[in-house]
C-alpha positions as CSV (number, residue, x, y, z in Angstrom):
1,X,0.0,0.0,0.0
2,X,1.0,3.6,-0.7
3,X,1.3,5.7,2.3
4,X,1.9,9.2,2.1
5,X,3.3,11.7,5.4
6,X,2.3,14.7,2.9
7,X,2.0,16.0,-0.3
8,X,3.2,19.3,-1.3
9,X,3.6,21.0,-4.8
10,X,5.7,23.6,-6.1
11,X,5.8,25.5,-9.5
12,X,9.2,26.3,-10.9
13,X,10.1,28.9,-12.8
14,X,13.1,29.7,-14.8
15,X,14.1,32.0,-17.6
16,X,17.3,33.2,-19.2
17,X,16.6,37.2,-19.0
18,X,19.0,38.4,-21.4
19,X,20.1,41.3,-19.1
20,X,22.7,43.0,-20.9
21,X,21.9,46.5,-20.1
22,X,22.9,49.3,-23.0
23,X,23.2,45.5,-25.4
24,X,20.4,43.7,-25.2
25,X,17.1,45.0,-26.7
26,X,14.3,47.0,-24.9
27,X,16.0,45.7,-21.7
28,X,13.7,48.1,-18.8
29,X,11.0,47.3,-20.6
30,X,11.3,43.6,-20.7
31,X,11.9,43.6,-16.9
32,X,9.2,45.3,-16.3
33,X,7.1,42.7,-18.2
34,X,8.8,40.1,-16.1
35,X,8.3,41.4,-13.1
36,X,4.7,41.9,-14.2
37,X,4.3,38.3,-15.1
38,X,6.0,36.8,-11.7
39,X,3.9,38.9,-9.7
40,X,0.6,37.7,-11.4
41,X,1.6,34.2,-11.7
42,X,2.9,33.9,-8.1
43,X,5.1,31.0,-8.6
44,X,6.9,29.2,-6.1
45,X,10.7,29.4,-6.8
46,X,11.7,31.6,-9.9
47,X,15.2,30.9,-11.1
48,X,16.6,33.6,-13.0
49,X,19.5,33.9,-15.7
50,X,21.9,36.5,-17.1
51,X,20.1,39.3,-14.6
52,X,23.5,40.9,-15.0
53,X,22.9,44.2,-13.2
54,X,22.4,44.3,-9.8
55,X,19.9,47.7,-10.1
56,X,17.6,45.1,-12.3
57,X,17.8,42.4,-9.3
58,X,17.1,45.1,-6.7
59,X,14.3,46.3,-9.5
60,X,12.7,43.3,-9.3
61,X,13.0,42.6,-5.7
62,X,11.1,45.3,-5.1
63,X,7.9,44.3,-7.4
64,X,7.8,41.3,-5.8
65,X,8.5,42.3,-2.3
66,X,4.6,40.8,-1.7
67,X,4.8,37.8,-3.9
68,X,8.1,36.4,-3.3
69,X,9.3,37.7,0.0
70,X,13.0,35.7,0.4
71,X,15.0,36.5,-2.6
72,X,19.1,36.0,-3.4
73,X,21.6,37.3,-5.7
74,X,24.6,35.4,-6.5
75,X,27.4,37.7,-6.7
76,X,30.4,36.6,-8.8
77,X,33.4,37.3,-11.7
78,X,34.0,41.1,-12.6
79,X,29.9,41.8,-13.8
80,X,28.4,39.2,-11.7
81,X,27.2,35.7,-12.1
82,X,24.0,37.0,-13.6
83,X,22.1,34.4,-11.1
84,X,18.9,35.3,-8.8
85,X,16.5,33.3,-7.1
86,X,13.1,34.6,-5.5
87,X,11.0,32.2,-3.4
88,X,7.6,31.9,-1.3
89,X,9.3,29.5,0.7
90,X,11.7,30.6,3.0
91,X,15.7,30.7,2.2
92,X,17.1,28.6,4.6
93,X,20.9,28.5,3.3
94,X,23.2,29.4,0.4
95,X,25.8,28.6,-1.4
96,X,28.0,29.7,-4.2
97,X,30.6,27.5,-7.1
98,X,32.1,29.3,-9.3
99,X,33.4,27.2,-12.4
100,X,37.2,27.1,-12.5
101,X,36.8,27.6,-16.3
102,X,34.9,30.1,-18.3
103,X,36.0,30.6,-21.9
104,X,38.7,33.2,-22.6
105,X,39.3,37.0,-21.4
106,X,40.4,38.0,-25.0
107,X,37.4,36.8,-26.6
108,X,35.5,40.3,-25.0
109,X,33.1,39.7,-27.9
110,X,31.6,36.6,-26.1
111,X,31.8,38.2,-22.8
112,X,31.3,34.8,-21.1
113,X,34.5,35.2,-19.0
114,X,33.8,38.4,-17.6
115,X,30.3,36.9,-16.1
116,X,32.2,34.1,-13.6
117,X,29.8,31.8,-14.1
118,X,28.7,29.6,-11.2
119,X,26.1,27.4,-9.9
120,X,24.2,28.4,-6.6
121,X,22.7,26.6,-4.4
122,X,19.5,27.7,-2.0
123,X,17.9,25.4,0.6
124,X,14.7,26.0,0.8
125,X,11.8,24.2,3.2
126,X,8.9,23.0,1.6
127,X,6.1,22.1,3.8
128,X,8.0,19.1,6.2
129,X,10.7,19.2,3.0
130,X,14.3,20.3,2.7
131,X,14.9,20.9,-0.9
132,X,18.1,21.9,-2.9
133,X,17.6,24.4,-5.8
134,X,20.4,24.9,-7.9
135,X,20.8,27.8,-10.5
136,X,23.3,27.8,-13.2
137,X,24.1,29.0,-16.2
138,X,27.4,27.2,-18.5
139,X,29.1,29.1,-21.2
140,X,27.4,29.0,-24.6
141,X,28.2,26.7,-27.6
142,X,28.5,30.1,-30.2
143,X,29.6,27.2,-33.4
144,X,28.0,23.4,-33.4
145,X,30.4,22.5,-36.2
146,X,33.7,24.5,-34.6
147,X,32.9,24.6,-30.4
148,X,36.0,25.7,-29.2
149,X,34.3,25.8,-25.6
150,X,33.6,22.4,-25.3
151,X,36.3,21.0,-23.2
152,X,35.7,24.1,-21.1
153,X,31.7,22.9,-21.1
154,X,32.2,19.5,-20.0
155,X,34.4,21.0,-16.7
156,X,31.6,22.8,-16.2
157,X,28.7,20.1,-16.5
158,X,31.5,17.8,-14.5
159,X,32.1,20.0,-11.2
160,X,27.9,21.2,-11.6
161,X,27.7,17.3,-11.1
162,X,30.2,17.3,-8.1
163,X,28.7,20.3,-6.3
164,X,25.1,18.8,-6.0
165,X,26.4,15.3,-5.7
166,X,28.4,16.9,-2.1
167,X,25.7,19.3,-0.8
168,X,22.0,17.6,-1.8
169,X,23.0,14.2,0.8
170,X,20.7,15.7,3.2
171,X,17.9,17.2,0.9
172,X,14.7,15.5,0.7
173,X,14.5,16.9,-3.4
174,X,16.8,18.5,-5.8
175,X,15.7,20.8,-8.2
176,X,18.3,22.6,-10.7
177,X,17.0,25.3,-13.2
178,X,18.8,27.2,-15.8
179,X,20.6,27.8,-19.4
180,X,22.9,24.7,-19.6
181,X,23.9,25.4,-23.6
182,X,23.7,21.7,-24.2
183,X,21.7,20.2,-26.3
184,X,19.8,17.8,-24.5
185,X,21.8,14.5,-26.1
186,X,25.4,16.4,-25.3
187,X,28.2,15.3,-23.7
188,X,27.6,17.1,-20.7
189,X,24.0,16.9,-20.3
190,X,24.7,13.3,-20.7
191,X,27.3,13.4,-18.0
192,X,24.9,15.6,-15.8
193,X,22.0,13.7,-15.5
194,X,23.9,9.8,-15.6
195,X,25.9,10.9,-12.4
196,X,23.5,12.6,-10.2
197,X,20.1,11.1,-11.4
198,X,18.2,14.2,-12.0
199,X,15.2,13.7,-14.6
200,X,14.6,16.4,-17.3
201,X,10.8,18.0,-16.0
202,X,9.7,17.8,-19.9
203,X,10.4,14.2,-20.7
204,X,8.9,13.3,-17.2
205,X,5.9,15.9,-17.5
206,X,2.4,14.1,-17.1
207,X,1.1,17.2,-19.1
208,X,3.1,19.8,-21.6
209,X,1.9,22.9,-23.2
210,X,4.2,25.2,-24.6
211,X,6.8,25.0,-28.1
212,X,7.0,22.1,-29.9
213,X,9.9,19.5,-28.4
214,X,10.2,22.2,-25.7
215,X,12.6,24.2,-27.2
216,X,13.7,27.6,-25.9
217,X,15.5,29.0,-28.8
218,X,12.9,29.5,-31.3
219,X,12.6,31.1,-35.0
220,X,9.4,33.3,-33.8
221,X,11.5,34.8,-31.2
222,X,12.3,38.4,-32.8
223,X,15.3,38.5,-30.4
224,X,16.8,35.4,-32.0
225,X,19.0,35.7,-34.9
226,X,18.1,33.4,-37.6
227,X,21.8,32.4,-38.5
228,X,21.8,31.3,-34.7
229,X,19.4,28.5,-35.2
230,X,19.5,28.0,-39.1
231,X,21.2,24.6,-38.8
232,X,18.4,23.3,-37.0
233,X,15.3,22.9,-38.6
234,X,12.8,24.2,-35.3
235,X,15.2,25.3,-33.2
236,X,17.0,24.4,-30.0
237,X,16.8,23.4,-26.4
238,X,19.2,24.4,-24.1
239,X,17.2,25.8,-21.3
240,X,15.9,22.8,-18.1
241,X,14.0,22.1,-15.3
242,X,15.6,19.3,-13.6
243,X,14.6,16.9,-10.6
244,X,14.5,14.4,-8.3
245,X,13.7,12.9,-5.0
246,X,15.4,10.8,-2.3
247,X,14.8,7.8,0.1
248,X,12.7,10.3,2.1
249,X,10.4,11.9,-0.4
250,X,9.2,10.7,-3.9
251,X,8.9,14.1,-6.8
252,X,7.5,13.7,-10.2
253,X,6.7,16.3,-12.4
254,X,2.9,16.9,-13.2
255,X,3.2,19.6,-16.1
256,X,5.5,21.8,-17.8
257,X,4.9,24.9,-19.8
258,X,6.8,27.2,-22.0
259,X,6.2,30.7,-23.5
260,X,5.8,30.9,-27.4
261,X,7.8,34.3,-28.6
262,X,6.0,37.3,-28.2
263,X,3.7,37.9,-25.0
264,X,0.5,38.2,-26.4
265,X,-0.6,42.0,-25.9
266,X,3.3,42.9,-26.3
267,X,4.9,43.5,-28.9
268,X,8.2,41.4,-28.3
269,X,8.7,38.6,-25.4
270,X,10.2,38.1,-22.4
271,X,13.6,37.1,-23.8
272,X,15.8,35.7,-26.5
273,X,14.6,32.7,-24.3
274,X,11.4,30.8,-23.5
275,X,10.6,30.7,-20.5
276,X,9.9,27.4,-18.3
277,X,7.2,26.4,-15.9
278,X,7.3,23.4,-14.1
279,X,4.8,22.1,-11.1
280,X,6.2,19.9,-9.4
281,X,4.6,17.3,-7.2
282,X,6.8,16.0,-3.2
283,X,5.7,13.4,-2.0
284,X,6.5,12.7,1.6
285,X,7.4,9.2,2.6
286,X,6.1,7.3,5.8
287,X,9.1,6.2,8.0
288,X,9.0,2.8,7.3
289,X,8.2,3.2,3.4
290,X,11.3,5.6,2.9
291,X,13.9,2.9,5.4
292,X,12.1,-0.1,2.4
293,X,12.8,2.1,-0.5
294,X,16.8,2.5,0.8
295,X,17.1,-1.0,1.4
296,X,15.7,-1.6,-2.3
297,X,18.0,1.1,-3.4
298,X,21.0,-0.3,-1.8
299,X,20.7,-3.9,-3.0
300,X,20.2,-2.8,-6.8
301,X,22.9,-3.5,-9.4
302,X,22.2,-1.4,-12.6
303,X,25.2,-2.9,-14.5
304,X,23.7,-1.6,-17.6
305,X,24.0,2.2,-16.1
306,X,27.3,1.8,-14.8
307,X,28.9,0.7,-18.0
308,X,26.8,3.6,-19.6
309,X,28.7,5.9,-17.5
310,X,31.9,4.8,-18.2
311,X,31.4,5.2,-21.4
312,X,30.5,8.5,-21.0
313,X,32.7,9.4,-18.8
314,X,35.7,8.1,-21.6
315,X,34.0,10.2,-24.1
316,X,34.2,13.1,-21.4
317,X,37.8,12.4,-20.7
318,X,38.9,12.4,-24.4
319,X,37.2,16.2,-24.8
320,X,39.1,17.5,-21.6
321,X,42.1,16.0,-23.3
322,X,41.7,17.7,-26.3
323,X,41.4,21.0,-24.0
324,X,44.5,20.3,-22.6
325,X,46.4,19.7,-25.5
326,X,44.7,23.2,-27.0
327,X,45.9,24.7,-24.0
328,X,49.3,23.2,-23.9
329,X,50.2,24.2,-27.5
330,X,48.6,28.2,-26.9
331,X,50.7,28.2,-24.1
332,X,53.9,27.2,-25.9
333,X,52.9,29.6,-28.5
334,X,52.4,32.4,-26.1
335,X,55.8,31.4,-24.6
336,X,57.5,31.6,-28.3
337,X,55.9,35.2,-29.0
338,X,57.2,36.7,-25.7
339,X,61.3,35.2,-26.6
340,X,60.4,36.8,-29.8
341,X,59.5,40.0,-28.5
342,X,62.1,39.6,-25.4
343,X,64.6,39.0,-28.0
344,X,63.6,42.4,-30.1
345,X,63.8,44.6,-27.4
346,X,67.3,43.2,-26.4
347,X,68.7,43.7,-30.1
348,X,67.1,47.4,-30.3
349,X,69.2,48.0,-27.1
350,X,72.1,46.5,-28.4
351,X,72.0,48.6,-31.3
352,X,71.7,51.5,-29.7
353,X,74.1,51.1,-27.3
354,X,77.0,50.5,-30.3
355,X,77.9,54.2,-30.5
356,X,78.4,54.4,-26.7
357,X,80.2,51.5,-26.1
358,X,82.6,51.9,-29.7
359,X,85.7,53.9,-29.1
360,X,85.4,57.5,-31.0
361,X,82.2,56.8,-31.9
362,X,79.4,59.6,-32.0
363,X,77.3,59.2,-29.3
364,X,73.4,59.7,-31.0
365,X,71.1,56.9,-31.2
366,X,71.5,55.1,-35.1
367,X,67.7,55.3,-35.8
368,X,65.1,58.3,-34.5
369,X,64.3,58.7,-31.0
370,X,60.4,58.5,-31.8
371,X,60.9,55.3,-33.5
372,X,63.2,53.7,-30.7
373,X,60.7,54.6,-28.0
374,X,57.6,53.1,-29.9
375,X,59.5,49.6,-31.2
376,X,60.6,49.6,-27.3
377,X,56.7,50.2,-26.7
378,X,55.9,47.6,-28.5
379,X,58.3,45.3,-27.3
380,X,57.1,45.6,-23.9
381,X,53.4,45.3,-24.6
382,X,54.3,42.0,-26.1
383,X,56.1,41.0,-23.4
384,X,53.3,41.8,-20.8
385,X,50.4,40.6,-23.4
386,X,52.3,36.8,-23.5
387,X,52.8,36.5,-19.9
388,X,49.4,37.2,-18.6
389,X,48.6,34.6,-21.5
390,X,51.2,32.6,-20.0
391,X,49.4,32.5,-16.9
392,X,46.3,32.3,-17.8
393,X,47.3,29.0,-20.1
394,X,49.0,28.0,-16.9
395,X,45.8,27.9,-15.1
396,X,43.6,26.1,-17.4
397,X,45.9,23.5,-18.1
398,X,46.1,23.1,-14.9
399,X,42.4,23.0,-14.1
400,X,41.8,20.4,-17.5
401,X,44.6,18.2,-15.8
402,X,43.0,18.2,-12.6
403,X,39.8,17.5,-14.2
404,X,40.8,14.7,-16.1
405,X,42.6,13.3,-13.3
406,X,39.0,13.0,-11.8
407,X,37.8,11.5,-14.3
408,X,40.2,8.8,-14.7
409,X,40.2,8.0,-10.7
410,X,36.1,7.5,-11.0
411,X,36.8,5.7,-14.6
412,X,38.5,3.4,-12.7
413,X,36.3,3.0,-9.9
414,X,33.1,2.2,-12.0
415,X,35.6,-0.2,-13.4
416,X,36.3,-2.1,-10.3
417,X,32.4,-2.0,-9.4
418,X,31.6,-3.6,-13.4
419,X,33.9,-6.3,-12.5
420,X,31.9,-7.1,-9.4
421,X,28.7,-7.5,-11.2
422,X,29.0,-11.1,-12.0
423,X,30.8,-12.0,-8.5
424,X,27.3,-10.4,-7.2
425,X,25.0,-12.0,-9.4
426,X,26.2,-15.8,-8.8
427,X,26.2,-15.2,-4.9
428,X,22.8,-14.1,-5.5
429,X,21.7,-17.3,-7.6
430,X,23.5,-19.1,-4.7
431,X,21.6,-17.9,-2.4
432,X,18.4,-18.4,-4.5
């Protein structure tokens, strides 16, 4: 029989807000449609991306001062980590992770480095609950055919899956929410889900309303542009709603809803992204129920899942691999431009120090003065442009190391528990 402590529900809410003030288009305006929307659909948790001004997060704290009374901002990186969370339920805890890499600092045109991206974490209680909601946001995939991000993606999606895997022991349910720029059959949204168990909210979904597939990137967005999405015939998903329970407390999802472009009665949307609702359902477990369910838990073998995941955990080690060898050789280049420079400004002094050093020579500089200073200039800006490289290359190679390390230590010990699979199984026939 099926007994139940309590049920409680909770509607989820998350949307990338595309909050790139002076950049991104009709930017007030949109908030204030947001704010509008949140405070009229009076959701539980709203999980907010790319809010990347903290005068829009204290903007719409404010609105929703009587709809969502505890609220968060996860400060982090040079602009912020763009993350906020409002809530009806109280905020018992937080916690931020910021992601060890995040794209480059030359490539000013993406912007992703400047934003520190991160993952936070707020505990919330839910009724007789504890529940973990993590908000994130990974760096986006700008080319499918040339994603020089990748190896930098799967770190991400790989320590995402640490931090919840290390803080959600004690929560009753896990909910994570945000733009993971993964398709949902990628490498890292593979990785993701197979290590921690969550369950996408629109493949579990009793009931879905909202863009065909559930994408969030689509072509009747007037924000998107086309050449984004032209490869794909609908568009994408890269936007979730992610869950699931524990011994104590059973979750499923019972529907999920996106936005379709344009608000109706607006002229543009929300965002360059759909926006997700899910309403979720917690079931809490009876004492004795929840001690049966972690005995059945504990006594399952899912050898099937476990060489899935070293599979996919290979194919995850091969991509941090290539990172480190793209890393290793821009580091060795950097390293060959600053000898090169070194070695210029050392032969421009030489030269110039000829008529002082010559016996009965006339001492003027062989070349103009103006032209010595500026090749000198030069020189120097080289110099200081390859070392901060240097460093830089220095500390992602080190961080793609340490990652694969990781990787290769769990790769092994999913190894050692495959092998134990058919020791397991005949002491089980045995027994039968």
């Amino acid at each position: 029989m099926d007994r139940r402590d309590s049920v409680s529900s909770i509607r989820v809410f998350s949307l990338n807000c595309w909050g790139v003030r002076y950049l991104s288009h009709h930017c007030a305006e949109r908030y204030a449609m947001i704010a509008d929307m949140l405070h009229r659909e009076k959701h539980d948790v709203v999980l907010l991306q790319e809010v990347w001004s903290e005068k829009d997060y204290l903007f719409l704290k404010k609105k929703l001062a009587n709809s969502h009374v505890h609220s968060h901002y996860f400060q982090s990186g040079v602009i912020g980590s763009g993350l906020a969370i409002f809530s009806k339920h109280r905020i018992q805890d937080t916690l931020l992770y910021r992601y060890s890499l995040n794209g480059y600092p030359y490539m000013v045109h993406h912007g992703d480095w400047f934003g520190g991206k991160a993952v936070g974490l707020a505990v919330l209680n839910v009724g007789t609950l504890t529940a973990n909601v993590y908000l994130t946001h990974l760096h986006a995939e700008y080319s499918r055919e040339r994603d020089v991000y990748l190896p930098h993606r799967v770190v991400q999606a790989w320590e995402l899956q640490q931090f919840i895997r290390h803080t959600s022991a004690g929560a009753d349910a896990v909910i994570l929410g945000g733009d993971l720029n993964m398709h949902p059959q990628d490498l890292g949204n593979r990785l993701l889900k197979s290590y921690t168990g969550l369950r996408d909210a629109y493949a579990e979904a009793d009931h879905f309303e909202g863009c065909e597939d559930g994408l969030t990137l689509i072509l009747d967005n007037p924000f998107i542009s086309k050449h984004v999405i032209a490869p794909f015939e609908k568009g994408i998903r890269i936007d979730y709603i992610l869950f699931k329970g524990s011994c104590r407390a059973d979750i499923r999802c019972a529907s999920m809803y996106t936005t379709k472009g344009s608000v109706p009665g607006h002229p543009f949307p929300y965002s360059d992204h759909e926006a997700l609702t899910a309403k979720l359902h917690l079931d809490s477990l009876a004492p004795s129920e929840a001690c049966g369910d972690s005995r059945a838990r504990s006594c399952e073998c899912p050898q099937e899942e476990v060489a899935q995941l070293v599979d996919i955990l290979t194919e995850a080690r091969t991509e941090v691999k290539v990172g480190v060898h793209c890393a290793r050789r821009m580091r060795e280049t950097a390293t060959r431009t600053g000898i090169m420079g070194l070695a210029l400004l050392l032969l421009e002094l030489a030269i110039a120090a000829v008529p002082w050093l010559a016996p009965g020579a006339q001492k003027t500089l062989p070349f103009p003065l103006t032209s010595f200073y500026l090749l000198a200039a030069l020189c120097l800006a080289i110099l200081l442009c390859t070392t901060l490289l240097y460093v830089f290359y220095t500390m992602e190679l080190k961080s793609l190391q340490g990652t694969e390390d990781q990787m290769r230590l769990a790769v092994g010990g999913l190894q050692e528990k495959l092998r134990g699979f058919p020791v397991v199984e005949r002491q089980e026939s045995v027994g039968k």
